[in-house]
Backbone as XML, in Angstrom:
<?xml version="1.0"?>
<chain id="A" units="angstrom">
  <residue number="1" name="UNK">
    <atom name="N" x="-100.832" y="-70.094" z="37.488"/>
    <atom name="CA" x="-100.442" y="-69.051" z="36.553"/>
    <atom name="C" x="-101.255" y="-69.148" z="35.268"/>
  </residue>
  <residue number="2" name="UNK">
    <atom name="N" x="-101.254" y="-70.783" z="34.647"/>
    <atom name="CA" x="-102.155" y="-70.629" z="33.750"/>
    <atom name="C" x="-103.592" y="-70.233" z="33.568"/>
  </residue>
  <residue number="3" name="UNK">
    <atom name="N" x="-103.908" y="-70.506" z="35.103"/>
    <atom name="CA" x="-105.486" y="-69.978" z="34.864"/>
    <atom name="C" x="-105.709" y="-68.219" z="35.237"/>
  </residue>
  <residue number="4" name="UNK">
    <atom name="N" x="-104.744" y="-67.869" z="35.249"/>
    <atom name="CA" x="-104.706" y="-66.515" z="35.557"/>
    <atom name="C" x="-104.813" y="-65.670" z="34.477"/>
  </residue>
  <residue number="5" name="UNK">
    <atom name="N" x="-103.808" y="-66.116" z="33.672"/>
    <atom name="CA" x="-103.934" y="-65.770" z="32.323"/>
    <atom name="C" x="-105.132" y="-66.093" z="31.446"/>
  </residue>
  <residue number="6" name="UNK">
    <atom name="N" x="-105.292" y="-67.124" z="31.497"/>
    <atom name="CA" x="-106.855" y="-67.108" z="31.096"/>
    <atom name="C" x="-108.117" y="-66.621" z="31.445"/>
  </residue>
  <residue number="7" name="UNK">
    <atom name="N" x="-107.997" y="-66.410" z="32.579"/>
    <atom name="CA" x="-109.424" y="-65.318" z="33.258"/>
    <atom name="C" x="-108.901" y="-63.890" z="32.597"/>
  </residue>
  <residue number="8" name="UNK">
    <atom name="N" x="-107.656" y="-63.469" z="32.541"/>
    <atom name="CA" x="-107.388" y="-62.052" z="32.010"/>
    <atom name="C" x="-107.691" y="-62.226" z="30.670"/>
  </residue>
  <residue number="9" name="UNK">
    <atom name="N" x="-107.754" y="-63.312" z="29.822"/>
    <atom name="CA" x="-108.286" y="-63.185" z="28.426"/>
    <atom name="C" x="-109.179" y="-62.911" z="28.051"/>
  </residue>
  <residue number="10" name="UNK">
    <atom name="N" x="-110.209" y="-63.888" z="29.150"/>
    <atom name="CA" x="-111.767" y="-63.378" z="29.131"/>
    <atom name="C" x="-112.188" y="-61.669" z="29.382"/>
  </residue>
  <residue number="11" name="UNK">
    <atom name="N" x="-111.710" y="-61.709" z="30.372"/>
    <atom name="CA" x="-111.847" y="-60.558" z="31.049"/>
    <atom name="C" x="-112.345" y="-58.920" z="29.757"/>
  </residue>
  <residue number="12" name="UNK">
    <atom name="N" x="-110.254" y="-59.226" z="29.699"/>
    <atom name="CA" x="-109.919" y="-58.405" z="28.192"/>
    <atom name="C" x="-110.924" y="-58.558" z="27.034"/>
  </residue>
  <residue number="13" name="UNK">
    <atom name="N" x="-111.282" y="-59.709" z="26.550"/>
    <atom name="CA" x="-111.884" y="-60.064" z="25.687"/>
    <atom name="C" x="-113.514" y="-59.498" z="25.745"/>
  </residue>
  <residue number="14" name="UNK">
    <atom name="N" x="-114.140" y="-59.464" z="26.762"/>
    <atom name="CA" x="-115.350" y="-59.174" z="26.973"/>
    <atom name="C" x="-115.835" y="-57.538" z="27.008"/>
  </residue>
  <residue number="15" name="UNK">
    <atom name="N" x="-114.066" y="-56.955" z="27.185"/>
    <atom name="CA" x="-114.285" y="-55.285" z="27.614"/>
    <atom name="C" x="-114.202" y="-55.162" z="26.396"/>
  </residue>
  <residue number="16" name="UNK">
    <atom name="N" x="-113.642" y="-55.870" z="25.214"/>
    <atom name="CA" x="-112.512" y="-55.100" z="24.036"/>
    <atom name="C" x="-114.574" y="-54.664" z="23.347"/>
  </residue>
  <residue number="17" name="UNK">
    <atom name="N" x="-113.706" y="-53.727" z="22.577"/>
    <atom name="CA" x="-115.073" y="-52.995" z="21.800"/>
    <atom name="C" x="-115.456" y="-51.675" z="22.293"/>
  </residue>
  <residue number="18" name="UNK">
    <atom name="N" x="-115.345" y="-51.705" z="23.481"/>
    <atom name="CA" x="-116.516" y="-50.969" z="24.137"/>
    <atom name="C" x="-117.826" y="-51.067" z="24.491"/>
  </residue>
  <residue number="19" name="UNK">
    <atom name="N" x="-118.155" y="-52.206" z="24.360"/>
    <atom name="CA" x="-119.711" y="-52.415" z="23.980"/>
    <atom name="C" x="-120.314" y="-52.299" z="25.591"/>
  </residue>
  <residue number="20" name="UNK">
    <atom name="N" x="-121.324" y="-52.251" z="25.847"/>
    <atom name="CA" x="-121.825" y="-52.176" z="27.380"/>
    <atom name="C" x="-123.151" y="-53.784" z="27.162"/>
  </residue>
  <residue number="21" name="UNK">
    <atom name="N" x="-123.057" y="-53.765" z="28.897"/>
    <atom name="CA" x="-123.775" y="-55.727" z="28.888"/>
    <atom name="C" x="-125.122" y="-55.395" z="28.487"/>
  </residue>
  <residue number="22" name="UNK">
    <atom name="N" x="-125.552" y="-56.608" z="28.332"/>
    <atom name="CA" x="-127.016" y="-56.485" z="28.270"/>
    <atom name="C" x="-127.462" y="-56.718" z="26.672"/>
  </residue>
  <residue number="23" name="UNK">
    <atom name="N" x="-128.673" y="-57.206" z="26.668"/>
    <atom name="CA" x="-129.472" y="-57.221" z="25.208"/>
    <atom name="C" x="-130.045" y="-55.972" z="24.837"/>
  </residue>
  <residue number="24" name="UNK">
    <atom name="N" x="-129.543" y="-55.375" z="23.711"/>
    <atom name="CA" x="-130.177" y="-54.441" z="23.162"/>
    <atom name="C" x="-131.324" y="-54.183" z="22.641"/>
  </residue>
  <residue number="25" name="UNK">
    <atom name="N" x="-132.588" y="-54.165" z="23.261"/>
    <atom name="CA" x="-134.051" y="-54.004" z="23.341"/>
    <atom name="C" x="-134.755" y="-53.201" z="24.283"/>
  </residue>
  <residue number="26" name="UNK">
    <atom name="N" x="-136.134" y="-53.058" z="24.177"/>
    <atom name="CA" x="-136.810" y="-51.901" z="24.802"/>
    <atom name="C" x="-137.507" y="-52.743" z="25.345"/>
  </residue>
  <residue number="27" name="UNK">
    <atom name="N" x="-137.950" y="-54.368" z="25.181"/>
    <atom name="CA" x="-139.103" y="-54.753" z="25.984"/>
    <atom name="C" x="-138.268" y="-55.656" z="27.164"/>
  </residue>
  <residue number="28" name="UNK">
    <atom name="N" x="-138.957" y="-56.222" z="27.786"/>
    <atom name="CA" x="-138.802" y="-57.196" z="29.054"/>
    <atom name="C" x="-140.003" y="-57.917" z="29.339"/>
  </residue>
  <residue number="29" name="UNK">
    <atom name="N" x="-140.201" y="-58.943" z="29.354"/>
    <atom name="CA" x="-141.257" y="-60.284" z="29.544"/>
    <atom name="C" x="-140.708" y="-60.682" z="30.543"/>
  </residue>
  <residue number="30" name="UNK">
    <atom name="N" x="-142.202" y="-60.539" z="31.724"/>
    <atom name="CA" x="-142.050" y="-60.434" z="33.286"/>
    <atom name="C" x="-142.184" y="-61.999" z="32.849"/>
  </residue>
  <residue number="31" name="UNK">
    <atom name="N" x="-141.812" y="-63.235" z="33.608"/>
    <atom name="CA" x="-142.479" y="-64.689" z="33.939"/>
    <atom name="C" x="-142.610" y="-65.366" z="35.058"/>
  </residue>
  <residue number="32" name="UNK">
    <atom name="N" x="-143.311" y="-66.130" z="34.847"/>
    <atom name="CA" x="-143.701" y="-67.188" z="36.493"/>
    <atom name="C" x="-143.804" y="-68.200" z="35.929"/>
  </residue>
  <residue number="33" name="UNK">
    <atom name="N" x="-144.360" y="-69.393" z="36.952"/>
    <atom name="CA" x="-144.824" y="-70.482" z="36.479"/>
    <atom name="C" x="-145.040" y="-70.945" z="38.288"/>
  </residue>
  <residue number="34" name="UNK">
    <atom name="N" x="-146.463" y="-70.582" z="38.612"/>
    <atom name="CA" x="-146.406" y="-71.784" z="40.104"/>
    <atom name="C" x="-146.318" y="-72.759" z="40.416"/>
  </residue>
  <residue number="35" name="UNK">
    <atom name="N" x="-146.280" y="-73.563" z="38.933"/>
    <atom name="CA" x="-145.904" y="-75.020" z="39.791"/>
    <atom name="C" x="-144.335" y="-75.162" z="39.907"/>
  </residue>
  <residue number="36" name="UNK">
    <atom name="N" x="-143.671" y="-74.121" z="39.897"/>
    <atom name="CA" x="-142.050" y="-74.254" z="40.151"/>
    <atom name="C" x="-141.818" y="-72.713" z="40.985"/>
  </residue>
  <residue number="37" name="UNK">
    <atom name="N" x="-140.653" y="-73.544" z="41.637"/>
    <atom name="CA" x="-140.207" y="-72.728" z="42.563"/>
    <atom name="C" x="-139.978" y="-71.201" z="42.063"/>
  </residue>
  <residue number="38" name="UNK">
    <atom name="N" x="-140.568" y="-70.256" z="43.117"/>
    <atom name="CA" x="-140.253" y="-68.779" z="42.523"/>
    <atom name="C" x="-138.704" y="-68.229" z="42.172"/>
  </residue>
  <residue number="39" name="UNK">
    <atom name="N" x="-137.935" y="-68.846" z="42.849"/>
    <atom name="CA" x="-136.461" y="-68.763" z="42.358"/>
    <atom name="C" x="-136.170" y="-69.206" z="41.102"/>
  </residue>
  <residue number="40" name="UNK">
    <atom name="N" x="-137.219" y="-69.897" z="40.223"/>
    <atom name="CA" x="-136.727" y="-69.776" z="38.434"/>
    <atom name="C" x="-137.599" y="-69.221" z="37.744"/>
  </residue>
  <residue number="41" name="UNK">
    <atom name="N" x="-138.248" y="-67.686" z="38.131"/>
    <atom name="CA" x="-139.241" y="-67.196" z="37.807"/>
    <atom name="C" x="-138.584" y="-65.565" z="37.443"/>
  </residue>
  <residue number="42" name="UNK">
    <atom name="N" x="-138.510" y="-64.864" z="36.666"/>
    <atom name="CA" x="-137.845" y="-64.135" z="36.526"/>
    <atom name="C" x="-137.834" y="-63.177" z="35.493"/>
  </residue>
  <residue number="43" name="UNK">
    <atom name="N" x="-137.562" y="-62.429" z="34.794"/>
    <atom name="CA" x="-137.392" y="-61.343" z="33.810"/>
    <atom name="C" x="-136.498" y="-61.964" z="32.745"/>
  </residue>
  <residue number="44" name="UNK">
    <atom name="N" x="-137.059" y="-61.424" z="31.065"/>
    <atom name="CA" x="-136.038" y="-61.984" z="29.932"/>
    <atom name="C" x="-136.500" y="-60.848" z="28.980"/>
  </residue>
  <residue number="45" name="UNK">
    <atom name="N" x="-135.366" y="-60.010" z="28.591"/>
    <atom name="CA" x="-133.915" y="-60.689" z="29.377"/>
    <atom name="C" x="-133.751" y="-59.766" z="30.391"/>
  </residue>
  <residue number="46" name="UNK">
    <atom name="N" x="-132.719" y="-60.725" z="30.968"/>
    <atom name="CA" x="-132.887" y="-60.187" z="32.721"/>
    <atom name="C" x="-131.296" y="-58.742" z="32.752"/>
  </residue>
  <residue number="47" name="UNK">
    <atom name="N" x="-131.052" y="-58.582" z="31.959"/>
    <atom name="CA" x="-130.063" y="-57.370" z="31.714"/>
    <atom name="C" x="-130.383" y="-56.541" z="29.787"/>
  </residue>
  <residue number="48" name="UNK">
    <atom name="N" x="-130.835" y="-55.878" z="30.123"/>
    <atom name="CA" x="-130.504" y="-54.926" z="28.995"/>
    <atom name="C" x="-130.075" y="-53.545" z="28.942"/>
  </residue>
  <residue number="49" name="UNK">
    <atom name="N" x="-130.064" y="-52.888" z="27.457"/>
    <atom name="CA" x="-129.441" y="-51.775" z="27.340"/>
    <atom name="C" x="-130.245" y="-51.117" z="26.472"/>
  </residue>
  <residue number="50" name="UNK">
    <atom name="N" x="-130.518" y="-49.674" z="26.515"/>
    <atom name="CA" x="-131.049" y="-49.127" z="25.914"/>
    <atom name="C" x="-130.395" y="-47.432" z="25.732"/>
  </residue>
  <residue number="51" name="UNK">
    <atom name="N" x="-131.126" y="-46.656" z="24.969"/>
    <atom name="CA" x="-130.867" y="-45.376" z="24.730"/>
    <atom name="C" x="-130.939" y="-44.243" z="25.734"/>
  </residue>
  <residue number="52" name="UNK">
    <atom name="N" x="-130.970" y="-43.268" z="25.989"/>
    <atom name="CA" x="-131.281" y="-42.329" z="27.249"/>
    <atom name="C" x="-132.479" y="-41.373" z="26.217"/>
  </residue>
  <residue number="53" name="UNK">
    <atom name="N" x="-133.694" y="-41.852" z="27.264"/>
    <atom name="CA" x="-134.600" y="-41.405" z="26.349"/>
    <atom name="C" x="-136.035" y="-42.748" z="26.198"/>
  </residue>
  <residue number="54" name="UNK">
    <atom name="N" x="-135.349" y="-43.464" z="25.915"/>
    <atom name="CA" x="-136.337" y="-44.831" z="25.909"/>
    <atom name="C" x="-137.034" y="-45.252" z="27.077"/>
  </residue>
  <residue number="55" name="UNK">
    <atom name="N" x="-138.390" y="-45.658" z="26.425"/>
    <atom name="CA" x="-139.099" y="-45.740" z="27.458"/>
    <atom name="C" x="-139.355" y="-47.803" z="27.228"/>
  </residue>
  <residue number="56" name="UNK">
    <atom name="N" x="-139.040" y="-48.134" z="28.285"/>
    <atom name="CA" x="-139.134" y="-49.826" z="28.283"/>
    <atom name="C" x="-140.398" y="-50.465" z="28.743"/>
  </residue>
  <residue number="57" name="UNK">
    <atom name="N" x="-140.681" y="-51.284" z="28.203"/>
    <atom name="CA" x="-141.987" y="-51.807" z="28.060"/>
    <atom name="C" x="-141.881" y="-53.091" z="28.915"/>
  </residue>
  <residue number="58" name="UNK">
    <atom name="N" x="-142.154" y="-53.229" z="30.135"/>
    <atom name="CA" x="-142.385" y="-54.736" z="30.862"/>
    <atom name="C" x="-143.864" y="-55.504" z="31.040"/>
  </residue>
  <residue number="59" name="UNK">
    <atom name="N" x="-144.096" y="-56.623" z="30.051"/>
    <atom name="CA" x="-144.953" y="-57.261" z="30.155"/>
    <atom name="C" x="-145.297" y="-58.278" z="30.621"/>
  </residue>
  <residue number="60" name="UNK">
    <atom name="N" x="-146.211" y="-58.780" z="31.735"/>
    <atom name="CA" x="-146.263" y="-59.923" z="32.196"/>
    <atom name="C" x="-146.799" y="-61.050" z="31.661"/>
  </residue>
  <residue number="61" name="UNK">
    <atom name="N" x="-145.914" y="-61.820" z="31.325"/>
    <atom name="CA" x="-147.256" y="-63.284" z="30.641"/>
    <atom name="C" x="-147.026" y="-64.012" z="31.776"/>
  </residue>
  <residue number="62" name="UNK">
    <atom name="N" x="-146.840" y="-63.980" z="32.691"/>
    <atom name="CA" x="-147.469" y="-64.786" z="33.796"/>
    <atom name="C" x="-148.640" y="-64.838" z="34.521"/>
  </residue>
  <residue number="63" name="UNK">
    <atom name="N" x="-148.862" y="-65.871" z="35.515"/>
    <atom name="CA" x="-149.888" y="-65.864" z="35.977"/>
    <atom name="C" x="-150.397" y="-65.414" z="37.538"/>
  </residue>
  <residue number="64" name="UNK">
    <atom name="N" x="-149.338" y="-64.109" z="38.015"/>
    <atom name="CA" x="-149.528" y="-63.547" z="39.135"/>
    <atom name="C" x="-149.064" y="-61.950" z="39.238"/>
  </residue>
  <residue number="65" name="UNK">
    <atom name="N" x="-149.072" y="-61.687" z="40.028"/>
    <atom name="CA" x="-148.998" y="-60.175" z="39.979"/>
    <atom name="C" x="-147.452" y="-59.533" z="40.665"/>
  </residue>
  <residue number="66" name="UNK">
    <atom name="N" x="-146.972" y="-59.160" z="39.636"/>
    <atom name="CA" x="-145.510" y="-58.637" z="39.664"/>
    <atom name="C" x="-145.273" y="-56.710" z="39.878"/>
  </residue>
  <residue number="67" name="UNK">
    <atom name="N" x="-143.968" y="-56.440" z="40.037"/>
    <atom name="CA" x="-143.633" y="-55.303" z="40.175"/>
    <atom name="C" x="-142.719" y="-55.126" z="39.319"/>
  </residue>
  <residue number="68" name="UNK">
    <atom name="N" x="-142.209" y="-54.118" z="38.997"/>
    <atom name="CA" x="-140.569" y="-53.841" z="38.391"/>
    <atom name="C" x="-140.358" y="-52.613" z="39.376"/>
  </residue>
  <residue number="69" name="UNK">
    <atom name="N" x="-139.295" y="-52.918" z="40.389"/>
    <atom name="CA" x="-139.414" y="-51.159" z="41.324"/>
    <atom name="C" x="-137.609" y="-51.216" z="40.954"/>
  </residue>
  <residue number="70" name="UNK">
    <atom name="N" x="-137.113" y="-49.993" z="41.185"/>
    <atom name="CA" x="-136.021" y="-49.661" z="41.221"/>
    <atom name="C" x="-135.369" y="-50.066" z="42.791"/>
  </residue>
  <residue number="71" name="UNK">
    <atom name="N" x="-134.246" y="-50.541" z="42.560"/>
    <atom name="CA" x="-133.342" y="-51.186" z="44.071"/>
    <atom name="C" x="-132.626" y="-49.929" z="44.612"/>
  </residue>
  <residue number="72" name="UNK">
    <atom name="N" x="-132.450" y="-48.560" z="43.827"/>
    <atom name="CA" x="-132.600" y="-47.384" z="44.793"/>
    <atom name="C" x="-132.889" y="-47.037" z="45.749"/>
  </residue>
  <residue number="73" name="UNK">
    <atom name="N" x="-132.240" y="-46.090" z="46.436"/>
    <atom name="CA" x="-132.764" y="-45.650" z="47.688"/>
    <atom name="C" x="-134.113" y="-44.794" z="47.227"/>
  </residue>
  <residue number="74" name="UNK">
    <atom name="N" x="-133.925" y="-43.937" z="46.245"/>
    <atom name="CA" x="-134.997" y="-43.030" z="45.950"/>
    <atom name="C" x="-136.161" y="-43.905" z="45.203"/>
  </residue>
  <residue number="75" name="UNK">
    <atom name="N" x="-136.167" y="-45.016" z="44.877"/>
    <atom name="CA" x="-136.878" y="-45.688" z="44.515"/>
    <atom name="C" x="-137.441" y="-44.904" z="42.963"/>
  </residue>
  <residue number="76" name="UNK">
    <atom name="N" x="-136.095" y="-44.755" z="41.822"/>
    <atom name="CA" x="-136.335" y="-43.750" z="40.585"/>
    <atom name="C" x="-137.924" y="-44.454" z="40.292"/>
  </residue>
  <residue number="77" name="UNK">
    <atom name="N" x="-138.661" y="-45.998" z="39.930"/>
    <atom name="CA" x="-139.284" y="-46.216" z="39.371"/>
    <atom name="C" x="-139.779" y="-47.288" z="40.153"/>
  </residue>
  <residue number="78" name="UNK">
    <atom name="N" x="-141.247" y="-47.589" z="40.128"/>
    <atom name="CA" x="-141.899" y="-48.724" z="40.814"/>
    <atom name="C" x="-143.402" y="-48.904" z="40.138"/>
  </residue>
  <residue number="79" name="UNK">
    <atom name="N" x="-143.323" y="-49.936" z="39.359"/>
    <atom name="CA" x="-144.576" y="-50.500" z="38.538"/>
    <atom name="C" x="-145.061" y="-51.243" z="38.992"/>
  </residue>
  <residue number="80" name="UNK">
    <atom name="N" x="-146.496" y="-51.241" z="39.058"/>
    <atom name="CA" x="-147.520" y="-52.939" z="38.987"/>
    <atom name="C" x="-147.080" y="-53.193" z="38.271"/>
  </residue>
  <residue number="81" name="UNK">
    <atom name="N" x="-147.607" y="-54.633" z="37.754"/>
    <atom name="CA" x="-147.957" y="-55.086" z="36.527"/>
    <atom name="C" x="-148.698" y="-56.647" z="36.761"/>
  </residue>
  <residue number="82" name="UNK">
    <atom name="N" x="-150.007" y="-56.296" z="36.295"/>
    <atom name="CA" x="-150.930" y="-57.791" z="36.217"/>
    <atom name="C" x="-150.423" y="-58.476" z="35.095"/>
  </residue>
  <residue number="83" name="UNK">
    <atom name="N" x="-151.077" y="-59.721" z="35.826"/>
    <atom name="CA" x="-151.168" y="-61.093" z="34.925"/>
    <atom name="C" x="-151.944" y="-60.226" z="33.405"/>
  </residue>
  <residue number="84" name="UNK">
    <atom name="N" x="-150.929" y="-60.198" z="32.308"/>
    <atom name="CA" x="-151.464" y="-60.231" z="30.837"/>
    <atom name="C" x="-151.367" y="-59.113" z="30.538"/>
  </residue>
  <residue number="85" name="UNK">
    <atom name="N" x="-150.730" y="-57.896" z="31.241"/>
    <atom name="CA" x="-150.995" y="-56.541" z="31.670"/>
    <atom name="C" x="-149.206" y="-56.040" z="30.865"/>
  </residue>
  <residue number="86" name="UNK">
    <atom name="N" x="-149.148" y="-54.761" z="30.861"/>
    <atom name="CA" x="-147.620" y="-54.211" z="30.738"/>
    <atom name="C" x="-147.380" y="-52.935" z="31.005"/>
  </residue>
  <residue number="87" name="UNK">
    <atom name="N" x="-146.303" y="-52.556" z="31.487"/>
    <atom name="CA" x="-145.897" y="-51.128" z="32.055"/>
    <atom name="C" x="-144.946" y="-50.608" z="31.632"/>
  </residue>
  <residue number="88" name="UNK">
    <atom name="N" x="-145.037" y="-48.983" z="31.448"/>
    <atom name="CA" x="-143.685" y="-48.577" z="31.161"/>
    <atom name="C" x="-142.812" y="-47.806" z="32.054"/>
  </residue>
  <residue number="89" name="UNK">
    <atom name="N" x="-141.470" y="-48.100" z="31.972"/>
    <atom name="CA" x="-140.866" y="-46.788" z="32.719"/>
    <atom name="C" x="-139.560" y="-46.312" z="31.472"/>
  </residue>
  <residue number="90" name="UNK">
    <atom name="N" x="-139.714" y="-44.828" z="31.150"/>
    <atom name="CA" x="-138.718" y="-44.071" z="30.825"/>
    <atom name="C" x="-137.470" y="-43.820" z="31.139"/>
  </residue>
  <residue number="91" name="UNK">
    <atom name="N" x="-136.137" y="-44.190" z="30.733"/>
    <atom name="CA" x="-134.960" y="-43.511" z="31.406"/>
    <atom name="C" x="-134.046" y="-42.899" z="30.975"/>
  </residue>
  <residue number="92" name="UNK">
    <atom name="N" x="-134.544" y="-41.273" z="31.644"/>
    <atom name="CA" x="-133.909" y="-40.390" z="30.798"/>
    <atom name="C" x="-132.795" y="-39.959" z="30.885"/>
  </residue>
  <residue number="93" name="UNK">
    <atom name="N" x="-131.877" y="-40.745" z="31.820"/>
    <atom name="CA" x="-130.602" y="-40.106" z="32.120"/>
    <atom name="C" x="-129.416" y="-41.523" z="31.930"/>
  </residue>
  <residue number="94" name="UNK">
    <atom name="N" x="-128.350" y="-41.304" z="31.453"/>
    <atom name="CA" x="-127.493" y="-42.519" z="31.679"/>
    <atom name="C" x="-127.174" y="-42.962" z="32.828"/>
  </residue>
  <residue number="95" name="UNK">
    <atom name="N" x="-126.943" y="-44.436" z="33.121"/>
    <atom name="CA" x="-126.657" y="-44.908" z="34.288"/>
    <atom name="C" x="-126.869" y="-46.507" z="34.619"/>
  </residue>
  <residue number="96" name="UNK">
    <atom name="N" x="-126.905" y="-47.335" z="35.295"/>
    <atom name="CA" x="-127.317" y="-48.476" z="35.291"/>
    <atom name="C" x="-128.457" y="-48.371" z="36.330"/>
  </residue>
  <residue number="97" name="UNK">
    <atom name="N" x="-129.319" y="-49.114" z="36.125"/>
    <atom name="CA" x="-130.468" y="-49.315" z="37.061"/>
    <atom name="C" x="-130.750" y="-50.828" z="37.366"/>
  </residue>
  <residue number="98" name="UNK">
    <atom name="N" x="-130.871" y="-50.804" z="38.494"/>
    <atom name="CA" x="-130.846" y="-52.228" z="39.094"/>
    <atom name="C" x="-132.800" y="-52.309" z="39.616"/>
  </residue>
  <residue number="99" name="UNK">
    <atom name="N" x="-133.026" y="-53.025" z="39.219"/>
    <atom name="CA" x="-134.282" y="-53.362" z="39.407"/>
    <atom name="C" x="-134.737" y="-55.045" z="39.830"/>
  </residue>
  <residue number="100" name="UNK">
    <atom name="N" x="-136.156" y="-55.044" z="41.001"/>
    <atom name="CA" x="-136.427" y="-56.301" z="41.368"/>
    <atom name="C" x="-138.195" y="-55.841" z="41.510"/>
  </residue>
  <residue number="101" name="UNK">
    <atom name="N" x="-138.645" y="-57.504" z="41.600"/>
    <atom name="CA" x="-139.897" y="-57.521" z="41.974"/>
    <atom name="C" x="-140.161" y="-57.251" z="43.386"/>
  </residue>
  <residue number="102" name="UNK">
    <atom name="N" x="-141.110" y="-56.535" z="43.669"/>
    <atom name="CA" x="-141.256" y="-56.329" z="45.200"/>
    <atom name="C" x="-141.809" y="-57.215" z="46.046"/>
  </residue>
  <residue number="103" name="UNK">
    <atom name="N" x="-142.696" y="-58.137" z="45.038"/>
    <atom name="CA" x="-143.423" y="-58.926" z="45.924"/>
    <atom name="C" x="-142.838" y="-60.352" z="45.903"/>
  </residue>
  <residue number="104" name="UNK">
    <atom name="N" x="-141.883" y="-60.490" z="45.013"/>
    <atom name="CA" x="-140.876" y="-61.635" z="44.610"/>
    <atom name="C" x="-139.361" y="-61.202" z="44.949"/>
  </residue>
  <residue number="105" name="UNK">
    <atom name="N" x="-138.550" y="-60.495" z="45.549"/>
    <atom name="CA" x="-137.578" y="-60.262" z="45.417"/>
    <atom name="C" x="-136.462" y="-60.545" z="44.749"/>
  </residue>
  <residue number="106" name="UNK">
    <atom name="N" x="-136.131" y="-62.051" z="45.190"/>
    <atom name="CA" x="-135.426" y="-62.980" z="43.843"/>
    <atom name="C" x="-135.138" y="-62.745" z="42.500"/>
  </residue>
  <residue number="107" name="UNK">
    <atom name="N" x="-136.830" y="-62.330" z="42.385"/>
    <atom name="CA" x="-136.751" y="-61.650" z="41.015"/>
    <atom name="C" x="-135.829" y="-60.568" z="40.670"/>
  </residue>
  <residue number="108" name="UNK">
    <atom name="N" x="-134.736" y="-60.583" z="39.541"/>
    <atom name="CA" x="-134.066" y="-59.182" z="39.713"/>
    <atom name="C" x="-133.956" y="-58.503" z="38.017"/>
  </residue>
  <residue number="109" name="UNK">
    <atom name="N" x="-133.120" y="-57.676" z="37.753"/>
    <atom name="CA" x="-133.354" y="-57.443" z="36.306"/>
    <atom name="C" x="-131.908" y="-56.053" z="36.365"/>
  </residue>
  <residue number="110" name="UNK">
    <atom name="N" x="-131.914" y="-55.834" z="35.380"/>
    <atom name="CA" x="-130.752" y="-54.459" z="35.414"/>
    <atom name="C" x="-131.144" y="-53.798" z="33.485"/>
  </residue>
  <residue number="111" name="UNK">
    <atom name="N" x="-131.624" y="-52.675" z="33.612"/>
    <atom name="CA" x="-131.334" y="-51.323" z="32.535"/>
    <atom name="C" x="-129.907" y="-50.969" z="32.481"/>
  </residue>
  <residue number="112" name="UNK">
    <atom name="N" x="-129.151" y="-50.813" z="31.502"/>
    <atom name="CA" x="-127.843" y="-50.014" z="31.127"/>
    <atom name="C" x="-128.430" y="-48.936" z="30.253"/>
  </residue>
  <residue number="113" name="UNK">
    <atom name="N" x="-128.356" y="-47.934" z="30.443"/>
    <atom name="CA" x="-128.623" y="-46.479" z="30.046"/>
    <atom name="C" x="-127.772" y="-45.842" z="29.183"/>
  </residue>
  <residue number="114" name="UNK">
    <atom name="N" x="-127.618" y="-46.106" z="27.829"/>
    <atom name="CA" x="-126.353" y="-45.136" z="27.350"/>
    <atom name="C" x="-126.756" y="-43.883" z="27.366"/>
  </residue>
  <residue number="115" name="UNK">
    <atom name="N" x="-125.417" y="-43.166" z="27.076"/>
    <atom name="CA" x="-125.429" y="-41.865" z="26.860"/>
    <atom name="C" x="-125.356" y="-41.464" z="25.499"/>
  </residue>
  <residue number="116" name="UNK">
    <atom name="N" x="-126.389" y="-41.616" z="24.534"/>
    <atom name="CA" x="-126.432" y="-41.770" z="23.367"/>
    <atom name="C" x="-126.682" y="-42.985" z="22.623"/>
  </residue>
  <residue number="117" name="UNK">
    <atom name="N" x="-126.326" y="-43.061" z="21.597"/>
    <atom name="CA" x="-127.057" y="-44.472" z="20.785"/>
    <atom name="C" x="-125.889" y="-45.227" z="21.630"/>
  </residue>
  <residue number="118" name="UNK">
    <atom name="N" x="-126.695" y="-46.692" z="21.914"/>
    <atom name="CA" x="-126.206" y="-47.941" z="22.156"/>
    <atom name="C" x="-124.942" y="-48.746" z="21.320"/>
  </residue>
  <residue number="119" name="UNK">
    <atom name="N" x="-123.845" y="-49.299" z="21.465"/>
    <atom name="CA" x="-123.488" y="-49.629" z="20.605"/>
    <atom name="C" x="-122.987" y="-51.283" z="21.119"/>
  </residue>
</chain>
């Protein structure tokens, strides 16, 4: 019982505001590192939020060749992006977007889209 109540605190606690997840920024820094396993190789930050309208900037400072594609069926968005290189994709509609590397899968990432300014 007690831990029940305490997961509902969190829970509560994390919704109260309204606020939606994610870091509020426009960029994303793709990373690697080959001498470690591709499973700690990944996007930062790996959830953000932005405006409807903003166009997000993913840059790779790693040292191999990445994607950012949308995990859609319609596949809304699908970028290269070289080693030292950066890409953008726009999103003009609210919604969450789930995004991964194509050639890394593991790799994953998520856009929150408000419908208006972020808060």
């Amino acid at each position: 019982m007690r831990i029940l109540l305490v997961l509902v605190a969190v829970i509560g606690a994390s919704c109260a505001g309204g606020g939606s997840p994610g870091v509020l920024t426009d960029k994303v820094r793709i990373f690697d590192d080959p001498a470690k396993p591709e499973a700690q190789w990944g996007y930062d930050p790996k959830e953000i939020r932005v405006a409807s309208g903003t166009s997000v900037t993913f840059t790779n400072s790693g040292m191999v060749f990445h994607t950012v594609t949308s995990d859609g069926a319609t596949r809304t968005f699908d970028v290269a992006v070289n080693p030292a290189e950066s890409a953008t994709v726009t999103f003009d509609r609210a919604g969450t977007f789930a995004y991964h590397c194509g050639v890394h899968p593991e790799m994953t990432g998520v856009v929150h889209v408000c419908n208006g300014e972020c808060r």
